[in-house]
N, C-alpha and C positions, 0 to 999 in steps of 0.2 A: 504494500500500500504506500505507493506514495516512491520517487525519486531519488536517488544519493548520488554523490558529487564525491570521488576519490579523491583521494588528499595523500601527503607524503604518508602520515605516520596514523591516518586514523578515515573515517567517513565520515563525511558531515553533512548530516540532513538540508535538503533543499525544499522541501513540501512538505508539510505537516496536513492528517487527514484530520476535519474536525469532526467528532462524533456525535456531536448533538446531543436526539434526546434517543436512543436508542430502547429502551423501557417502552416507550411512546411510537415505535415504529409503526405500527397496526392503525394509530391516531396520526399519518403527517397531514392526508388531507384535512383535516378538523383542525389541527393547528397549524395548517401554511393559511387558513382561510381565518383562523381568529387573528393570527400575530399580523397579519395582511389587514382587516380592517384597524387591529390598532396600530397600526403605522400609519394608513390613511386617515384617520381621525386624528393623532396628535397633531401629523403635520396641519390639517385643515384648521386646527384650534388656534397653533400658535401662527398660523397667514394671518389669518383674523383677525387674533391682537396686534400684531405688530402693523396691518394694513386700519385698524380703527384708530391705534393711537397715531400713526405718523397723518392719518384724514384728517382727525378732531384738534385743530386749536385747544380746545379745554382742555385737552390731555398732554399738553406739552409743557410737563413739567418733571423734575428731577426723578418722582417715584414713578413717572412712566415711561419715561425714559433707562430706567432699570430694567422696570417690566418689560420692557420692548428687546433689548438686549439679552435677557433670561430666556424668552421666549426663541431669538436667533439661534440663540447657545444648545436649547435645548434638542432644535430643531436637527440641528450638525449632532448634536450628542447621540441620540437614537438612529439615526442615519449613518453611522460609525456601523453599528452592530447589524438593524435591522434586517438589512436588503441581502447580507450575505447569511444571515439563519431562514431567510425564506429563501435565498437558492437553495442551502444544501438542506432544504424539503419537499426540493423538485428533483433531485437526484438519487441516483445510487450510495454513490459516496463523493462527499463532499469537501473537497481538496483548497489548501491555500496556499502560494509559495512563504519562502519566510521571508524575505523582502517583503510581501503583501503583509503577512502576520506581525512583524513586527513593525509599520507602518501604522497598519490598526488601532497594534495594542499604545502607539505613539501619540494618535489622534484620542483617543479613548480614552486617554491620563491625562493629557493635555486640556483636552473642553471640560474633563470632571472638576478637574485645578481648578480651570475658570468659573468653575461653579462655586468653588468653594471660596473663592475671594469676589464673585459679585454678590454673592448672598450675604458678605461682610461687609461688602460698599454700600447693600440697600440697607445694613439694619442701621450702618449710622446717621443713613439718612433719614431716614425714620426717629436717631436719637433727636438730630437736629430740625429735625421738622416740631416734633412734639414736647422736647425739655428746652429748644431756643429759639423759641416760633419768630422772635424780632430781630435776629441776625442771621436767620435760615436763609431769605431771598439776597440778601448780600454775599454768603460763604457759598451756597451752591447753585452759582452760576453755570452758565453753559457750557462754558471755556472747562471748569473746573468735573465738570460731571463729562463731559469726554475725556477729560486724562483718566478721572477715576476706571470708566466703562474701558478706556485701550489698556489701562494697569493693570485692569483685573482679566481681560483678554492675556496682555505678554504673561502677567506673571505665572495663569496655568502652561504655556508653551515653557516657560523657561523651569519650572517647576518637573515639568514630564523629562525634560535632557537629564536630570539627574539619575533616574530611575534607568531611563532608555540608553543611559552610556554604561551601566553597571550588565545589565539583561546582555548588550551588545559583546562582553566579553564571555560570555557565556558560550559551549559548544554544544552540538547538541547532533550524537551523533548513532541516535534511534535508539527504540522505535520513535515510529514520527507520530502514532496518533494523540491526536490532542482532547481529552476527555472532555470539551466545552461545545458551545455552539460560537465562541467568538474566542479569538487570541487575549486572555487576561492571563497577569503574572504568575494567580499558582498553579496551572497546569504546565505552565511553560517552564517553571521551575523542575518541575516534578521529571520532566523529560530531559531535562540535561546531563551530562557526562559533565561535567564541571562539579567541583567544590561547591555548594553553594548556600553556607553556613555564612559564610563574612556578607554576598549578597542580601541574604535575606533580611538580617540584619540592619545594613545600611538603608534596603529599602523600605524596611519596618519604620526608620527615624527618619526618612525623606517624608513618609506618608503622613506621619505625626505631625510633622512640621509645619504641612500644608492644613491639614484636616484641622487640629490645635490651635493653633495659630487662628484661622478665619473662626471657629467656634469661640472662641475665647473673648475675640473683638463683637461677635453675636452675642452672648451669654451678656456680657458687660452691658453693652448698647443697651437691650433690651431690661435689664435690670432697672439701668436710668429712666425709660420709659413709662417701666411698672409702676414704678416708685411716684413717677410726676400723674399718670393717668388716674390713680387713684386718688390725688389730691385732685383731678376735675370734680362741680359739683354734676348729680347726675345728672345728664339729660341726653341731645341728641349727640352735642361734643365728645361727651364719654365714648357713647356709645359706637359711633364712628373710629376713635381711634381704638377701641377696643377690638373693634371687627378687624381693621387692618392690619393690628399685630397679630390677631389670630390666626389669620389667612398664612403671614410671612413665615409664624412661628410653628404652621403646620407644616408648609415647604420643611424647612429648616430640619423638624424632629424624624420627616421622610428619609429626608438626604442624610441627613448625617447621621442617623442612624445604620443604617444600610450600609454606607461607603466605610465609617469606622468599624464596622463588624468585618467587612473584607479585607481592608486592605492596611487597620493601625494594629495589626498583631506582627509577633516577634515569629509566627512558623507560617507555614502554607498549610489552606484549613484539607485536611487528612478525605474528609467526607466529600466526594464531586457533586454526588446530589444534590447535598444542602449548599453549594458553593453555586450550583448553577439553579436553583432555586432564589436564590437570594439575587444573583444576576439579573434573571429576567422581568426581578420586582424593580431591579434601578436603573435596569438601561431599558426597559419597555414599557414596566403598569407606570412609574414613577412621573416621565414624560408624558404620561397621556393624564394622568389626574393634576399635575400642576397647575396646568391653564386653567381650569376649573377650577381647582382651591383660592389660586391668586388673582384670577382674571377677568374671566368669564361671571362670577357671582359677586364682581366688583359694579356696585349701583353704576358709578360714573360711566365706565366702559361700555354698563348694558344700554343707558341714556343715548352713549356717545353712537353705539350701535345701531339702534332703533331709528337714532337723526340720519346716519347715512342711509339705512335700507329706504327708507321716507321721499329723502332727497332728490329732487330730479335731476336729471344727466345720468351722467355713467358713474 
């Protein structure tokens, strides 16, 4: 299964075969036809947001300008993984080179990064919307919220070379098959001829660094928030900022719950079911429920929605 490339002193894998969901073979039509509408449905969720907010004036403002950017992100994110587990559920067997696999698994650490430092950018924005409501339209300018939006873009790219220059010394010289439906780091681990006790390791504290790091400035942020929202007195002001952290803070306990279950431990989790189990909750249900916890049941956006579909022209 699968290609080798002779070498002076050893073989070294050129094609890794992904195995999917093999358990589930008897089930691909039923799941190339579920995982196929929710592909088609996220992306359609998050066109929507990002084509209502760039439409509506009203919505050109720093937290939608996050939203609009999250929704990009997420769009690339599940488009990483999706389109290549619904091919190999049109196939026999379902083949990747490792230049494709380790490209994959390069984009796929990289957009998660990004996710985890713009969900940090939006919660301070959120700090300074709601504990400094009178120096919020002076500090987060336009100028200022595109550095933030391309910071939190670089820093998942420059975040993922860490990981991907450690994997890259890696050999890996069979078998080739790959016990997942996408190139992630514990299967790839698991198949190398290489040491790979000091990698795991270092990618253990890369992953912390990232995931830590943006939870930490979240955790904080939102603390300050708590603390001033409930000095509102009650009414609809409450109520409103209470809905918005909710919405952010349910993103949040999704994402980072999931991502630190995979990827801020010290081993490679032993279990591939429950590995690729927990996968297909954050690179497939997780994108398809966001737009809806964050967006979509956002008053302003559905207002903002309802004005375009109304509107005449195109």
């Amino acid at each position: 299964l699968g290609r080798i490339m002779n070498n002076s002193s050893s073989t070294l894998v050129t094609e890794f075969v992904l195995l999917g969901f093999p358990e589930l073979h008897h089930l691909r039509g039923l799941l190339f036809v579920l995982f196929l509408t929710i592909y088609v449905v996220t992306i359609l969720e998050n066109l929507v947001v990002v084509g209502t907010i760039r439409a509506s004036c009203q919505l050109h403002t720093p937290m939608y300008f996050f939203l609009a950017n999250l929704s990009v992100l997420e769009t690339l994110y599940t488009s990483v993984t999706v389109p290549k587990l619904l091919a190999g559920l049109l196939v026999q067997v379902s083949t990747i080179s490792f230049s494709g696999c380790l490209t994959q698994l390069f984009l796929f650490l990289s957009l998660g990064s990004s996710e985890c430092f713009l969900l940090a950018t939006m919660a301070c924005d959120r700090y300074l919307a709601i504990c400094r409501p009178l120096h919020y339209p002076a500090i987060m300018n336009s100028r200022l919220c595109l550095h933030l939006a391309l910071s939190a873009w670089l820093g998942g790219f420059l975040a993922s070379f860490v990981s991907m220059a450690l994997i890259s010394q890696l050999r890996f010289c069979g078998p080739n098959i790959l016990n997942h439906f996408f190139c992630d780091i514990s299967p790839l681990l698991w198949l190398s001829c290489s040491d790979t006790t000091a990698i795991e390791m270092l990618d253990f504290v890369a992953a912390l660094a990232v995931l830590m790091t943006s939870l930490l400035v979240t955790t904080i942020s939102y603390a300050h928030i708590l603390a001033t929202v409930l000095r509102i007195p009650r009414g609809p002001g409450r109520r409103k900022a209470f809905s918005t952290c909710a919405s952010h803070l349910a993103v949040v306990a999704i994402f980072y719950t999931t991502t630190t279950f995979m990827y801020a431990r010290p081993h490679a989790i032993s279990s591939f079911d429950v590995n690729k189990l927990v996968s297909v909750f954050y690179s497939v249900v997780t994108p398809l429920l966001n737009p809806v916890i964050y967006c979509l049941r956002n008053r302003d956006i559905r207002e903002a929605l309802a004005k375009l579909l109304q509107a005449p022209g195109p």
